[in-house]
N, C-alpha and C positions, 0 to 999 in steps of 0.2 A: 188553583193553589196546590192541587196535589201533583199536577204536571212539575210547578216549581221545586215542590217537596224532594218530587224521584231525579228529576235532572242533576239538582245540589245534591246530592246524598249520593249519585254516582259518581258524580265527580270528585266529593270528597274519598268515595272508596277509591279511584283510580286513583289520585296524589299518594291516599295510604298503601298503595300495594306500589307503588313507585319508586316512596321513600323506606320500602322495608325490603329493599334488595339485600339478600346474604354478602355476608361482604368474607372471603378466603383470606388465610393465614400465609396465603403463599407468599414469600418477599418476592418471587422473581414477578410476579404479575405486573403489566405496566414498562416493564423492563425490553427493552430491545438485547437479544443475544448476539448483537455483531460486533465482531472488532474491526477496528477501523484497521483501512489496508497500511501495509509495512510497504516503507520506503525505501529504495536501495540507490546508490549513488556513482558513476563512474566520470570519474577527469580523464582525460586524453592526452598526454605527455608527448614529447619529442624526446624519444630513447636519446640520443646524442646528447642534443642541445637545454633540456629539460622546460622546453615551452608549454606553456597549455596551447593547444591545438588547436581547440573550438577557439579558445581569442585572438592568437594569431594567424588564422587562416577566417578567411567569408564563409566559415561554416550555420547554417540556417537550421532550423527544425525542418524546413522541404528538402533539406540535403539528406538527413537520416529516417531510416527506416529500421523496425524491431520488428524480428519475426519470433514466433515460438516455437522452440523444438521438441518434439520432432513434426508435431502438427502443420507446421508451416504456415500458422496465421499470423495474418500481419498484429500488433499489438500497437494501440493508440492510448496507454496511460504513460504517458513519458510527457516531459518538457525540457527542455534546454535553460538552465538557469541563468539569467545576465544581470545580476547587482554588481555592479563597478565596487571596489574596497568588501568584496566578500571571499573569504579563503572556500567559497562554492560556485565562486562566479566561473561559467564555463562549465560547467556539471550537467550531466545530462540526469536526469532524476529519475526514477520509475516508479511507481503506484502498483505495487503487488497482491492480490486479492484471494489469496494461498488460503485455504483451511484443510488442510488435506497432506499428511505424512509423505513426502514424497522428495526426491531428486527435480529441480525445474532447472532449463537451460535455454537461452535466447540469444541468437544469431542479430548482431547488430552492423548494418549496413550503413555507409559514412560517403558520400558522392564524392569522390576527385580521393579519397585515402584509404577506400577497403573496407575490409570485415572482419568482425573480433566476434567472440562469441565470448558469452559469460555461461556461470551458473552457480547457483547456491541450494541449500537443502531446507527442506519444514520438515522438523520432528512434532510429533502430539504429545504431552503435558499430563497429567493431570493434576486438577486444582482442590482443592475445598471450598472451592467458592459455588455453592448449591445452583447458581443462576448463572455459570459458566461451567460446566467440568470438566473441558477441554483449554490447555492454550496452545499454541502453534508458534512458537519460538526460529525464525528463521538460523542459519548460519552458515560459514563454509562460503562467502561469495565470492566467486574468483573469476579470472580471465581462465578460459581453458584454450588458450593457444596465441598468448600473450605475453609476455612476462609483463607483471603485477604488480604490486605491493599497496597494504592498507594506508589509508589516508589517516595522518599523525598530527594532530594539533597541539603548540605548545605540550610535547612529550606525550599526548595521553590518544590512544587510538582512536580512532571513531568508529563507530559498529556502523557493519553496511555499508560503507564508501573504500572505493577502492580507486587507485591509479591507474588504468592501463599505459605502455609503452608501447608506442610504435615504431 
């Protein structure tokens, strides 16, 4: 009986030191501090003719290659976008994972029509937001040895998407 006594009466102590965890005033607790990556977006034009390129040409995702510069790694967050009736259809899309104030620039290689390079910049932010106090704002994307222009929807620009001509 007193075996039963100490066993229950441990046990009850352990539930009690279990369910009296200090519980902190921090909001960020529980919080993941990551921003989700920034997308950037490039069409591929026919200077002359003003075709998208990727849709009138057999251009594949195993046609193109991104490298990063000046590093020279190959980079795998990209896709080729194909929705038939999308003003993105034909867009090659990149997944950029930037937290860091800086100039980035990437060499993009295209089988049977060449090389363009882009680049864009991350500035650092600061927030009031106690559980963020950085943000990292992209801008500035461009062709740097292309002629360019940003992608225009019913009059209003689109952030991140740009044209290139070739």
């Amino acid at each position: 009986m007193i075996k039963l006594t100490t066993y229950t009466s441990l046990i009850f102590l352990f539930i009690t030191l279990l369910a009296c965890r200090k519980h902190t005033n921090n909001p960020c607790d529980g919080i993941l501090n990551e921003s989700p990556p920034k997308k950037i977006g490039i069409l591929l034009y026919h200077k002359a003719t003003g075709d998208n390129l990727v849709l009138s040409n057999p251009i594949e995702e195993t046609d193109i290659k991104v490298v990063a510069l000046p590093s020279g790694n190959t980079i795998n967050n990209w896709r080729l976008l194909k929705s038939a009736n999308s003003p993105f259809n034909g867009m090659l899309e990149m997944a950029v994972f930037h937290e860091k104030a800086e100039q980035h620039s990437y060499k993009i290689e295209i089988k049977g029509m060449g090389t363009f390079a882009i680049a864009y910049s991350i500035s650092q932010e600061k927030t009031d937001d106690p559980c963020k106090t950085y943000t990292y704002p992209m801008s500035g994307l461009k062709s740097t040895d292309h002629d360019f222009e940003q992608l225009v929807l019913q009059d209003k620009p689109i952030p991140n998407i740009i044209k290139v001509y070739f």
